[in-house]
C-alpha positions in Angstrom: 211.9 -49.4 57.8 214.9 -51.4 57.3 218.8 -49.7 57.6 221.9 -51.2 56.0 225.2 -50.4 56.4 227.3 -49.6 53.0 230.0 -48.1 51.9 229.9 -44.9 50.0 231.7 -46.3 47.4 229.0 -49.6 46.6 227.1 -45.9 44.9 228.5 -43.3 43.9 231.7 -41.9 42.2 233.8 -39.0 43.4 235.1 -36.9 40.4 237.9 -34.7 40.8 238.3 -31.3 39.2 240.5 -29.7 36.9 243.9 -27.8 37.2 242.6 -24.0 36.1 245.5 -22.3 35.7 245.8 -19.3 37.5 247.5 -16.9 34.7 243.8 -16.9 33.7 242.6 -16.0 36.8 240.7 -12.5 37.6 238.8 -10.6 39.3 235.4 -10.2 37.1 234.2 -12.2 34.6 231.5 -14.7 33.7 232.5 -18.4 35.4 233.4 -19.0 38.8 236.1 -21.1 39.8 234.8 -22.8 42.9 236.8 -23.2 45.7 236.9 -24.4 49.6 235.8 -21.2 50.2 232.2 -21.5 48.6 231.3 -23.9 51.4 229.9 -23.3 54.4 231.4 -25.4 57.6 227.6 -26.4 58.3 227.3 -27.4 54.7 225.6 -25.3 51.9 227.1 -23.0 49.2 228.6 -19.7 49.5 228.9 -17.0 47.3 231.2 -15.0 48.0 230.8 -11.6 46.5 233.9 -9.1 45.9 236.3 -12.9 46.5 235.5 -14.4 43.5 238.0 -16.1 41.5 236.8 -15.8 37.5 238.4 -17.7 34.8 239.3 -16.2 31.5 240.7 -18.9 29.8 239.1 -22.0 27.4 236.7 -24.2 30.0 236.9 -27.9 29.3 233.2 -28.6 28.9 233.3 -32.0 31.6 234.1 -29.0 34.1 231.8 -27.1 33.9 229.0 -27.6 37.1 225.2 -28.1 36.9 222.9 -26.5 38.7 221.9 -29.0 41.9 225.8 -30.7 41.6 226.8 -32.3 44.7 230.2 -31.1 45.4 232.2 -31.8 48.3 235.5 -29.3 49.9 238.8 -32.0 49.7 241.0 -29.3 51.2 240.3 -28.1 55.0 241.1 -24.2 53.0 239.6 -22.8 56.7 238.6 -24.9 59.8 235.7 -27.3 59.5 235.7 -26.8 55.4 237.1 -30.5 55.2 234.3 -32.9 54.1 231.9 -30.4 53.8 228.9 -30.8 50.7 227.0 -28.3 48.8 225.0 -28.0 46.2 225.2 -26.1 43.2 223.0 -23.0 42.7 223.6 -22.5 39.2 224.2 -23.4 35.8 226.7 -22.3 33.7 228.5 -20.3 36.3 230.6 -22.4 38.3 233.6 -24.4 37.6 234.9 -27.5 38.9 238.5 -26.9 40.4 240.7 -29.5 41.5 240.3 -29.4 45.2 236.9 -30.3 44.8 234.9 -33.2 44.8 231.7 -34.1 42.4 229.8 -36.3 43.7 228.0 -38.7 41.0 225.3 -41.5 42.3 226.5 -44.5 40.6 223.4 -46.6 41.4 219.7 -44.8 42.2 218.2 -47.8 43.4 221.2 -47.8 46.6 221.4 -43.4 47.3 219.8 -40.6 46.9 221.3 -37.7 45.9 219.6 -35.4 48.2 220.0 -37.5 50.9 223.8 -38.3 49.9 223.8 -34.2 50.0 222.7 -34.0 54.1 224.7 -37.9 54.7 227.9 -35.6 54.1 227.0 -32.8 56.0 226.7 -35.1 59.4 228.8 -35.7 61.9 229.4 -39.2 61.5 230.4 -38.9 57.6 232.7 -35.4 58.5 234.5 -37.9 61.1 235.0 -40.4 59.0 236.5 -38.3 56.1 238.8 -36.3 58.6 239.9 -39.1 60.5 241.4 -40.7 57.1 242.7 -37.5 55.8 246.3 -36.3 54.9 248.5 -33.6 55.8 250.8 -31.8 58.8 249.3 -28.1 58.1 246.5 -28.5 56.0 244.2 -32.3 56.0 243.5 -33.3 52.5 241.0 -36.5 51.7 241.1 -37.9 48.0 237.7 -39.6 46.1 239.2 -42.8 47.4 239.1 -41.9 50.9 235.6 -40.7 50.1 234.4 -44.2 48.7 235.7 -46.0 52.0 233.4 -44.2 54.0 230.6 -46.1 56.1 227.2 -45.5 56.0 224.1 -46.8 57.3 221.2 -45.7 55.0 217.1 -47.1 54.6 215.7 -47.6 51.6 215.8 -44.7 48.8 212.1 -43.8 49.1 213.0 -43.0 52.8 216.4 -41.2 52.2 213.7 -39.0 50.2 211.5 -38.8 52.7 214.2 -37.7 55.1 215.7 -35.2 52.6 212.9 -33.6 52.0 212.0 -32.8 55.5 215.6 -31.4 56.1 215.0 -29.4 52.4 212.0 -27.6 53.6 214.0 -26.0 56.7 217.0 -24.9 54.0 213.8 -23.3 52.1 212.2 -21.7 55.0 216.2 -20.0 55.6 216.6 -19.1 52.0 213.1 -17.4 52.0 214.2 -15.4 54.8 217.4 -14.8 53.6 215.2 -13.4 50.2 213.5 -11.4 52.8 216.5 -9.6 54.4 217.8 -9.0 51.2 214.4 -6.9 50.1 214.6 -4.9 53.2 217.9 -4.3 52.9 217.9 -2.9 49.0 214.4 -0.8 50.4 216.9 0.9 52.5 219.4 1.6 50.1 217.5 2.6 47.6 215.7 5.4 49.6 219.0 6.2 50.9 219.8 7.2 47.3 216.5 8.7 46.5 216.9 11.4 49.5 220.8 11.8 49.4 222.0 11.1 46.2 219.0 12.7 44.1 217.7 14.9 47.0 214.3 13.9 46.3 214.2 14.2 50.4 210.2 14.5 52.1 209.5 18.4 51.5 212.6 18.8 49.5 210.7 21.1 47.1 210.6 23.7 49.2 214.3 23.9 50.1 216.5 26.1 47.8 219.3 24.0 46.8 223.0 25.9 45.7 226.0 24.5 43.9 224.2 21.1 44.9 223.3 21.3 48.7 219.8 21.6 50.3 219.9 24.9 52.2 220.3 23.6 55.9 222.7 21.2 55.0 226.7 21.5 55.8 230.1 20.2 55.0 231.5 18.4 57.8 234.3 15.4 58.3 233.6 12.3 60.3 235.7 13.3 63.2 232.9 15.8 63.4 230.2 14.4 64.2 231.1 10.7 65.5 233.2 9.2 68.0 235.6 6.3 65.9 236.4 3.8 68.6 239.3 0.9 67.9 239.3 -2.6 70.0 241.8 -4.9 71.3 242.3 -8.6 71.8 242.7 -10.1 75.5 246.0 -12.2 76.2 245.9 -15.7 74.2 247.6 -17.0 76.9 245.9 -16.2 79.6 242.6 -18.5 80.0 241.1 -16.3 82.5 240.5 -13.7 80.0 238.5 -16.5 77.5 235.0 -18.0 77.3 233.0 -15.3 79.0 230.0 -14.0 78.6 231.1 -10.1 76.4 230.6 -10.6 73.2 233.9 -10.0 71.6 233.2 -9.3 67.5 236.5 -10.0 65.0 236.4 -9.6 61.2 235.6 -13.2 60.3 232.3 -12.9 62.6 231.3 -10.0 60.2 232.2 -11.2 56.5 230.8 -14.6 57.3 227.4 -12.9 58.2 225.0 -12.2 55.5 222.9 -9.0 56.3 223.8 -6.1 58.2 222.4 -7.7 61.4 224.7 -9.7 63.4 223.3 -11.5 66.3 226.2 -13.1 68.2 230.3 -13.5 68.3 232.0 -16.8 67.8 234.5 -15.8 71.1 233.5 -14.4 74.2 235.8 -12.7 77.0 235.2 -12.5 80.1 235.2 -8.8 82.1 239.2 -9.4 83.3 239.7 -10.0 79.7 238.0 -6.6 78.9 240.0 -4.9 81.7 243.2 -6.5 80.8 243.3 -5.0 76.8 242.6 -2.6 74.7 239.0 -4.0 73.7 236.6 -1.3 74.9 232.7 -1.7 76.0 230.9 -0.2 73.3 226.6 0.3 73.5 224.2 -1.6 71.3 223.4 -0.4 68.1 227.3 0.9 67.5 227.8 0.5 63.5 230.9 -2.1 63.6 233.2 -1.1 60.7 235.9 -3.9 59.7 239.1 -1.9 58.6 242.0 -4.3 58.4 242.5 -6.5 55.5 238.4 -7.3 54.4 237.7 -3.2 54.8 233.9 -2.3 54.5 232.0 -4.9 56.2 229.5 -3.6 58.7 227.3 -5.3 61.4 224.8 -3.9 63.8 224.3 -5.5 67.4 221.6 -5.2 69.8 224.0 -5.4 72.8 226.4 -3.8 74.2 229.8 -5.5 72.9 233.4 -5.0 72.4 235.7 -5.8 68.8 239.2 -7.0 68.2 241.3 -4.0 66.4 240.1 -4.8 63.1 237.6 -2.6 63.4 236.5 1.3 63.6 233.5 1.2 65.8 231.2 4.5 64.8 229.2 5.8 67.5 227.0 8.9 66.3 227.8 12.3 68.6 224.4 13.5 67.2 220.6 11.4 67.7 218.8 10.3 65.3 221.3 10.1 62.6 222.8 6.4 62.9 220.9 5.0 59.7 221.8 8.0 57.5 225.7 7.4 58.8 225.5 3.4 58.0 223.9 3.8 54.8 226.1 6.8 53.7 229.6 4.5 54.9 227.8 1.6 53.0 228.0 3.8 49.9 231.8 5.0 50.2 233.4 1.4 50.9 236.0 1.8 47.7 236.6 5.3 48.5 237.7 3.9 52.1 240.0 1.0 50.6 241.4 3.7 48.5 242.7 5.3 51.5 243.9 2.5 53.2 247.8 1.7 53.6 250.2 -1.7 55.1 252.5 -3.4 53.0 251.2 -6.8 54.6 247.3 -5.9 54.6 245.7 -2.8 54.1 244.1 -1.1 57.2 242.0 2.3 57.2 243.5 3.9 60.1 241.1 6.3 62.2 242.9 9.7 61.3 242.0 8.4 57.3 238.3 7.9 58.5 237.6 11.3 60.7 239.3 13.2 58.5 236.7 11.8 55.3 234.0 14.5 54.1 230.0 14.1 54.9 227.9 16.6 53.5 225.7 16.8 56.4 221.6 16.8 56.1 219.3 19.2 58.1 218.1 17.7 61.9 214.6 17.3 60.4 215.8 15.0 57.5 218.0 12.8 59.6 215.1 11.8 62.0 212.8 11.4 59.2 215.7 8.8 57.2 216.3 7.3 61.1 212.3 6.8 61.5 211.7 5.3 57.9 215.4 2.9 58.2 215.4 1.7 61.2 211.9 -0.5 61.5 213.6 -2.4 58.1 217.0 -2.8 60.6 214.4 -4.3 63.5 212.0 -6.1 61.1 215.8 -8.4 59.5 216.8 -8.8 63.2 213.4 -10.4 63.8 213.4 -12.6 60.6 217.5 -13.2 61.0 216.0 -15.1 64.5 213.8 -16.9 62.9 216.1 -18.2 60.8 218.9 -19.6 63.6 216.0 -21.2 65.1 215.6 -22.9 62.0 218.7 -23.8 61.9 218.9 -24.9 65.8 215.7 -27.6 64.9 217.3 -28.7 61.6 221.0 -29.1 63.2 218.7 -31.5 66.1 217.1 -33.1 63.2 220.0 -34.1 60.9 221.5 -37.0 63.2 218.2 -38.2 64.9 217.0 -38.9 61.0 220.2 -39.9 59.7 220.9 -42.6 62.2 216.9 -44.0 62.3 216.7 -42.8 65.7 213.6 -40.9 64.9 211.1 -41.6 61.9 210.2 -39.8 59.7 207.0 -41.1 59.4 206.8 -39.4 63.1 207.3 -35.3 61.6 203.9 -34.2 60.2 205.0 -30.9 58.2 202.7 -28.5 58.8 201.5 -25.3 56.4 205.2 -23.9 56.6 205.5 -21.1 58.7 208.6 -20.1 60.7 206.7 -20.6 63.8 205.3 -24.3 62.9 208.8 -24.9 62.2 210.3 -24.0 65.4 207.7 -25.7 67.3 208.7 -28.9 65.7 210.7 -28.8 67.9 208.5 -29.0 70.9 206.4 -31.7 69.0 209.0 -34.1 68.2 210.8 -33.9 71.9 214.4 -33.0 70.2 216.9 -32.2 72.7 220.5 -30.9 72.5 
């Protein structure tokens, strides 16, 4: 297998986008105008639901992205967005804005697409592109910069070899990811059946006035859960950093994508959490965002602490923890609606205890806790799966991407997550 070094430019163009103008900007609509944002700092596309920018006005058609499009973030919009690639998911949705990149290989018989698509997402490619960017506060590169880059690549049946192996992983995540999603609706929609529709186990048999199941009663939050608020440690202090509490902010919340959050991006250490307002709270807490993005929830199975973004719900009666996520999961715009600030909005905790919750009967709670919370356990399980996935991909990328292993070497088993992790194990990766 024979490597040769090339710059990106010797195959492929870099298109920029168009100037959509933002009078015609909104917040629903039919085509997406796609931004930094869509990207993911590991590389892949994001959408970002309830963020959207739509466009209302006339599309110029040469703007308008194809599913599979190789697109690549110009403008660091958030840290580690600069340089990173994505792909289309697609057509006829997505428009081509001027702070990104599309990516167009110039000559087939010199790069692979695919292969271009993972080249950009490596390390070597996103230091080359940040190291020649512009800018004091926010680092801009331009399709020129783009071109300069250096590359060493094999021949293209090999950078297809190589994509495809890194592919299949991406599969095996968005499979799972189609997975949590299922459980997730499941839950919701019996959540509707028995509380919404009162078609509840046995609800036949229970008189129902004016709309509530005899049993049931009218309470407010500050009734019947504890609302707990967080803090964040001294900046300045380093002492209180790099611990081992999990320490949960917003951003570790909106950029998750089920209800099932396994770790924090920060961690404090125990003089941190003695030294602030950050409070201790037990596993399994619902973790509420209410400042600025209000609504997002996450579920840990460790004990943890937040920033003051959040309203931490702890349940004052058993069993009743599902029915109070799924019922909170319901009411999000009726929260915003309350929410005040000039700057951002925040719910404040006297807004959220003092909210109605028409309260079910002891036996229905532990039946909705008993049938929820194996789907909660079963998307923990499969969300693993998936960061292992990602783990033995992340190890893959540069070994491949330099020659240092080849590919020739990974035998791809009947896909399983399991087989996938072991790769691992079978091709001797290490960190």
């Amino acid at each position: 297998m024979s490597w040769r070094e090339i710059q990106l430019g010797d195959g492929i163009n870099v298109k920029h986008g168009f100037a959509f103008k933002g009078e015609f900007f909104a917040s629903v609509g039919e085509c997406i105008v796609v931004t930094p944002g869509n990207f993911l700092e590991r590389g892949g596309f994001r959408v970002r639901d309830g963020k959207e920018r739509f466009y209302l006005g006339d599309i110029p058609e040469d703007y308008m992205l194809a599913k599979d499009d190789l697109i690549v973030a110009m403008t660091e919009q958030g840290e580690g967005l600069l340089g990173s690639a994505a792909r289309v998911p697609d057509d006829g949705r997505f428009l081509h804005n001027q702070r990104i990149g599309l990516v167009q290989v110039m000559d087939s018989d010199l790069l692979d697409k695919r292969f271009l698509y993972w080249a950009f997402n490596s390390s070597n490619v996103r230091a080359q592109i940040r190291g020649s960017a512009t800018g004091a506060k926010v680092k801009h590169t331009a399709p020129e910069r783009i071109r300069k880059v250096r590359l060493a690549v094999p021949d293209v049946p090999v950078q297809r070899a190589i994509a495809s192996v890194l592919d299949a992983y991406d599969d095996l995540i968005a499979t799972n990811q189609r997975r949590i999603q299922l459980l997730e609706d499941a839950a919701r929609r019996l959540y509707r059946e028995w509380f919404v529709h009162l078609r509840f186990p046995g609800n036949e048999s229970v008189p129902v006035r004016n709309g509530v199941p005899k049993g049931w009663v009218d309470q407010t939050f500050g009734d019947v859960v504890n609302a707990v608020g967080g803090g964040t440690p001294s900046t300045s202090r380093s002492e209180y950093w790099n611990g081992e509490i999990v320490w949960v902010t917003p951003t570790d919340v909106t950029r998750n994508n089920c209800l099932v959050l396994l770790d924090s991006e920060k961690k404090i250490t125990e003089a941190g959490l003695n030294n602030s307002s950050a409070k201790l709270i037990p596993a399994e807490t619902i973790l509420m965002t209410s400042r600025a993005s209000i609504g997002y929830f996450a579920l840990m199975d460790m004990p943890v602490c937040t920033n003051q973004g959040f309203i931490s719900i702890l349940p004052r009666i058993g069993d009743s923890r599902m029915f109070l996520l799924f019922n909170l999961l319901a009411r999000v715009e009726e929260m915003k609606a309350l929410a005040t600030g000039s700057t951002f909005k925040e719910l404040s905790k006297k807004s959220f205890k003092a909210l109605p919750i028409l309260w079910p009967s002891h036996s229905v709670l532990v039946a909705f806790e008993e049938a929820v919370y194996p789907l909660i356990q079963q998307t923990r399980l499969i969300k693993r799966q998936s960061e292992q996935l990602r783990l033995a991909r992340d190890l893959l990328l540069p070994k491949l991407m330099s020659g240092q292993l080849g590919v020739s070497r990974i035998v791809l088993p009947a896909w399983s997550s399991d087989a996938a992790i072991n790769l691992l194990a079978k091709t001797n990766l290490k960190g």
